[in-house]
C-alpha positions as CSV (number, residue, x, y, z in Angstrom):
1,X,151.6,30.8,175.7
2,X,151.4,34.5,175.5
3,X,152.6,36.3,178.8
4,X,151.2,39.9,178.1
5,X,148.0,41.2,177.3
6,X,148.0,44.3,175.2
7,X,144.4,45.7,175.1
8,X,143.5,48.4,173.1
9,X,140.9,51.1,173.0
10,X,139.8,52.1,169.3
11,X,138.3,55.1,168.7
12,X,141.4,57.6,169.1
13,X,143.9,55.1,170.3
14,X,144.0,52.5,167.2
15,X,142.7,55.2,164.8
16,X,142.7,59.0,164.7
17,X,139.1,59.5,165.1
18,X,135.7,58.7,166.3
19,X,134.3,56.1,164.0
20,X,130.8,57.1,164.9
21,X,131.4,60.6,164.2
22,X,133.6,59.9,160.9
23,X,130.3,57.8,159.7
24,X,127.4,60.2,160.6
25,X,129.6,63.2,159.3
26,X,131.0,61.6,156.2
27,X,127.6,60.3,155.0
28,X,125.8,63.6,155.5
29,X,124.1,63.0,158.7
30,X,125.2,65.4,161.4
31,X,122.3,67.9,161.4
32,X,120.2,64.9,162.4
33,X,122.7,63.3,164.4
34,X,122.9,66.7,166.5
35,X,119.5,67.6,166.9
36,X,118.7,63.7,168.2
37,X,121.5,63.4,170.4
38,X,119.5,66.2,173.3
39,X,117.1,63.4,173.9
40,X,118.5,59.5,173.0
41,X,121.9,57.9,174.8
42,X,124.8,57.4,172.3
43,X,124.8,54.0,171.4
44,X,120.9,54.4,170.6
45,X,121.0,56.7,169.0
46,X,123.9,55.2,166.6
47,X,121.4,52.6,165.6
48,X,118.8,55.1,164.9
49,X,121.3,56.9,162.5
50,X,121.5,53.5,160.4
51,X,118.2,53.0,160.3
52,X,118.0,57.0,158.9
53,X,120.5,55.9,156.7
54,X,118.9,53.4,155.4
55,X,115.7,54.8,154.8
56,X,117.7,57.5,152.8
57,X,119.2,54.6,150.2
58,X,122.3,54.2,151.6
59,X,123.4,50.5,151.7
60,X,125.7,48.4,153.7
61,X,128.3,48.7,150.9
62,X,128.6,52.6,151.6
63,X,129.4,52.1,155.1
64,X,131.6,49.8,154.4
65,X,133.5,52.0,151.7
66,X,133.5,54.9,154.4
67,X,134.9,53.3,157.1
68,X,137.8,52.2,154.9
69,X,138.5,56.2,154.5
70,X,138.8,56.1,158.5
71,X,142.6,57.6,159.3
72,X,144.8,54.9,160.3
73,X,148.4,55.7,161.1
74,X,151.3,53.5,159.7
75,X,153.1,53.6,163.4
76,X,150.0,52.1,165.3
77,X,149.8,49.3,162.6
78,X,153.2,48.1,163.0
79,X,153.0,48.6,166.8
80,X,150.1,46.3,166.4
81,X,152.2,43.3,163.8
82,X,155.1,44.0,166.3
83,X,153.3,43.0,169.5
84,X,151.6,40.5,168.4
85,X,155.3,39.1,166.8
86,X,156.8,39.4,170.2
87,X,154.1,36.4,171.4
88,X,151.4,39.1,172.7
89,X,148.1,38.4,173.3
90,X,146.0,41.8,171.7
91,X,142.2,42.8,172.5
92,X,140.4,45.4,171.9
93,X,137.9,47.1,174.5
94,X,135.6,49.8,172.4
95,X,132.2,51.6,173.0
96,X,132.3,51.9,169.0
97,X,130.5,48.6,167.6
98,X,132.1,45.5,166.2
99,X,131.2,46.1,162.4
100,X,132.9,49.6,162.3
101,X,135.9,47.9,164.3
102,X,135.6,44.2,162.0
103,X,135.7,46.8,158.8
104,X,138.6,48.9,159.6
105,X,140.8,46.4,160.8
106,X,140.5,44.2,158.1
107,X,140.7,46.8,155.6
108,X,144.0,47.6,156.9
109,X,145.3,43.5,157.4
110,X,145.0,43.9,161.4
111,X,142.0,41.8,162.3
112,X,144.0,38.5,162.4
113,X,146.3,40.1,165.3
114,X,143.6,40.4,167.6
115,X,142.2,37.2,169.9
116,X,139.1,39.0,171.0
117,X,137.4,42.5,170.3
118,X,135.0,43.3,173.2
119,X,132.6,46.1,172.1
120,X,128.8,46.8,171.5
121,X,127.6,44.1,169.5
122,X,126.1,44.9,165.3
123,X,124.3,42.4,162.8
124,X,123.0,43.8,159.6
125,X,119.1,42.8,159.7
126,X,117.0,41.1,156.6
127,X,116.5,44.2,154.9
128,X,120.2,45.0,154.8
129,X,120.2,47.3,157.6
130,X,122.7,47.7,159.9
131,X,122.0,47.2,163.8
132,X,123.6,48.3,166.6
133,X,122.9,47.1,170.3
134,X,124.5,47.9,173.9
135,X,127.2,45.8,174.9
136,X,124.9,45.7,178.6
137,X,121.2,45.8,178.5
138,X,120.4,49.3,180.3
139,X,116.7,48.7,179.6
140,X,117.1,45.2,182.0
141,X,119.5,46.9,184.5
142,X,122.0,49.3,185.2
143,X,126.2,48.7,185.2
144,X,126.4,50.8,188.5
145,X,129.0,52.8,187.2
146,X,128.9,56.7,186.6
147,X,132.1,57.0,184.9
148,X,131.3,54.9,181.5
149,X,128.2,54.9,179.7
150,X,125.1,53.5,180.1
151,X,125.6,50.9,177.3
152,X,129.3,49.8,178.1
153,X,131.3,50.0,181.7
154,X,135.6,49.2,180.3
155,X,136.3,48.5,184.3
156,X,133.5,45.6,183.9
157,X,135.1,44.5,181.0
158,X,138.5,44.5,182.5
159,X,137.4,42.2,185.4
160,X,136.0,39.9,182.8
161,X,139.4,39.7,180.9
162,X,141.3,39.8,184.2
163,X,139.4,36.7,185.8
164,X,140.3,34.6,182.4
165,X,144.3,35.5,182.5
166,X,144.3,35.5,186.5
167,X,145.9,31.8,186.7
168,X,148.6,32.2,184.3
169,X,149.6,35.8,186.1
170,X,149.7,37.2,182.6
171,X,150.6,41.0,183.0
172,X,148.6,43.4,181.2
173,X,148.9,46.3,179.3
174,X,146.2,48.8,178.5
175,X,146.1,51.7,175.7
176,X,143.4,54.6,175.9
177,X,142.1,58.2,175.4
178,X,138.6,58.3,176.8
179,X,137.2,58.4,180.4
180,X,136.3,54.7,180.4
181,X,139.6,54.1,179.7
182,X,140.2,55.4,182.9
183,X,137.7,53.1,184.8
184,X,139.4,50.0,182.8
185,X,142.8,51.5,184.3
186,X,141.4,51.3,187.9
187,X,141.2,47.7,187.2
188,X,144.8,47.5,186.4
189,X,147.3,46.1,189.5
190,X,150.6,47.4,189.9
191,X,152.7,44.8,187.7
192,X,150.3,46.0,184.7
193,X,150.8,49.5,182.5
194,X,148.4,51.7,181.5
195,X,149.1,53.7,178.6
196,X,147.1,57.1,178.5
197,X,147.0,59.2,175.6
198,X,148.1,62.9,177.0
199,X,145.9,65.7,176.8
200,X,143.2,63.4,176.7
201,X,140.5,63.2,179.1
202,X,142.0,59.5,180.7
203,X,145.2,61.5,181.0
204,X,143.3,64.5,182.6
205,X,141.9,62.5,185.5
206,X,144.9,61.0,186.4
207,X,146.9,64.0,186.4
208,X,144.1,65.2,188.9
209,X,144.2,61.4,190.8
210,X,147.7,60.0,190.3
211,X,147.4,57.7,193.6
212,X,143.9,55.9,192.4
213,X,146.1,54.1,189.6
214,X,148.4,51.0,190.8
215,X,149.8,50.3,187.1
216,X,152.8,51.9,186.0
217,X,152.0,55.1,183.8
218,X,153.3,55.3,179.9
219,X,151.8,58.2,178.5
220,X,152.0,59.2,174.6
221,X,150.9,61.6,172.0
222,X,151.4,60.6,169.1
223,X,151.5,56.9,167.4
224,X,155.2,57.4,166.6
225,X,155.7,57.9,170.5
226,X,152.9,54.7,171.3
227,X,154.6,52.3,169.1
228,X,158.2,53.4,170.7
229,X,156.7,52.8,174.3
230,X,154.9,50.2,173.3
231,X,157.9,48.3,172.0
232,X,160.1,49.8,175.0
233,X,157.3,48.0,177.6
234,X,157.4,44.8,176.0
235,X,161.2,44.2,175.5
236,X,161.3,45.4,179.4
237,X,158.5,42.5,180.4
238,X,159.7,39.9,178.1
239,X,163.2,40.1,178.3
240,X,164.0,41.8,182.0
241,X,161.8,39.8,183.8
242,X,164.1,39.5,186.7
243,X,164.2,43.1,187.5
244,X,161.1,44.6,189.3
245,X,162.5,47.9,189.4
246,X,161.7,50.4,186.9
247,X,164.6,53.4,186.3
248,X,162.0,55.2,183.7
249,X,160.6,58.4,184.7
250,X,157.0,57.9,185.0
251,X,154.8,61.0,184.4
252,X,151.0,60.9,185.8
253,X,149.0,61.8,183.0
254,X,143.9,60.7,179.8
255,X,133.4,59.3,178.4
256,X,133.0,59.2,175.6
257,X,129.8,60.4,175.6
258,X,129.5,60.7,180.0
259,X,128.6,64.7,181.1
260,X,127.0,63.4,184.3
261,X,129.8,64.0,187.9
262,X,131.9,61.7,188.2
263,X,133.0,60.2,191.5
264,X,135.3,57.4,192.5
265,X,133.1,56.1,194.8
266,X,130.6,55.5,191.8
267,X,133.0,52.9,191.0
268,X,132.4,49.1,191.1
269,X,136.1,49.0,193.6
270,X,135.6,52.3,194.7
271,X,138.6,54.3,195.4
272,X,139.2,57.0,198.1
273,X,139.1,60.7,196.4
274,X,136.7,61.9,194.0
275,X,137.2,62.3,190.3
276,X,136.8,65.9,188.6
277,X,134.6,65.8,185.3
278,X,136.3,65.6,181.9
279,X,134.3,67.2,179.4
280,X,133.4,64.9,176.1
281,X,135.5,64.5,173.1
């Protein structure tokens, strides 16, 4: 039975992009995407971009064959086949949708590592439209929590996937870029890791709030240096169990669509000292 967790973000961490963006800019839909975005929240305004796209002749097939252009590096992937080889148990946890994340990872031969993707649901409709929903209903009720979006709060997921693994005292390991990333880290207790992506904005409110985070800190920049760390945290939980102490130097460091303030307190745990806004990326 696996005793780590390794849960990934997507967009950014698993691929060197936005999906969303890659999609509406690749397939000609920006100007639109732009002018629509003053007045709709992200993830509805996604689905309204398929439905544009749609009503413009472009099929499920095209999607498809632009998503497989999506920039995926080589490190990341065998990070991926390598965890999962050492007996880990991989997630994702993404505010991009599950056909965008279904398509890449397949195209590349990943979607068999992962037990579970946790991300706002899709279905392609009668007509052979693609549909994309919020992981939480924000038109029934709100998440509560001012860091993440409207449509998707990581830290709730986190509890979810927390509460499963909480009677096996699996330790869990958790890669990201964005602000919710940084809410999902808050989640994290101090025998877990979180690895931020420096220079990003889950690395920028850390930096600014190194005490609100009980998991040791990893940060990389590149995939070459997530797939060393990666590998380095692993062999240091699965083979060094008996010592609790680590001698790395660990360095503080990184919504995706969230301009609102953000506050700790706004949090579902709320910690002590207020967060600084990080702008979008």
């Amino acid at each position: 039975m696996a005793k780590v967790v390794v849960i990934f973000d997507f967009d950014k961490t698993i691929i060197d992009c936005d999906s969303d963006n890659w999609v509406v800019e690749e397939l000609g839909m920006n100007h639109l995407f732009t002018q629509l975005l003053q007045n709709l929240p992200w993830n509805s305004l996604m689905d309204r971009m398929m439905t544009e796209l749609h009503n413009r002749g472009k099929k499920i097939e095209d999607i498809e064959e632009c998503l497989k252009k999506v920039p995926l590096h080589p490190s990341i992937a065998s990070a991926i086949k390598s965890a999962h080889a050492f007996g880990c148990d991989l997630r994702v946890v993404s505010d991009a949708n599950m056909f965008f994340i279904e398509t890449v990872l397949k195209h590349h031969g990943l979607l068999d590592y992962f037990s579970e993707i946790n991300t706002n649901p899709s279905l392609v409709d009668e007509q052979g439209r693609l549909r994309i929903f919020p992981y939480h209903d924000f038109n029934s009720s709100s998440h509560g929590c001012r860091i993440c979006p409207s449509n998707m709060c990581k830290g709730l997921v986190m509890e979810k996937i927390r509460a499963l693994v909480l009677a096996e005292k699996k330790q869990l390991i958790y890669v990201g870029d964005g602000a919710p990333d940084f809410c999902a880290g808050l989640k994290l207790n101090e025998g877990d890791v979180l690895m931020p992506r420096k220079n990003f904005p889950i690395y920028d409110l850390i930096s600014a709030n190194p005490l609100l985070i009980e998991a040791k800190i990893h940060e990389w920049s590149d995939w070459d240096e997530l797939g060393t760390n990666l590998l380095n945290t692993l062999n240091n939980s699965l083979i060094d169990k008996s010592s609790n102490a680590e001698t790395d130097q660990l360095v503080p460091l990184d919504c995706k669509h969230q301009n609102t303030s953000i506050s700790a307190s706004s949090a579902h745990e709320a910690p002590k000292k207020a967060l600084p806004v990080s702008p979008p990326h």
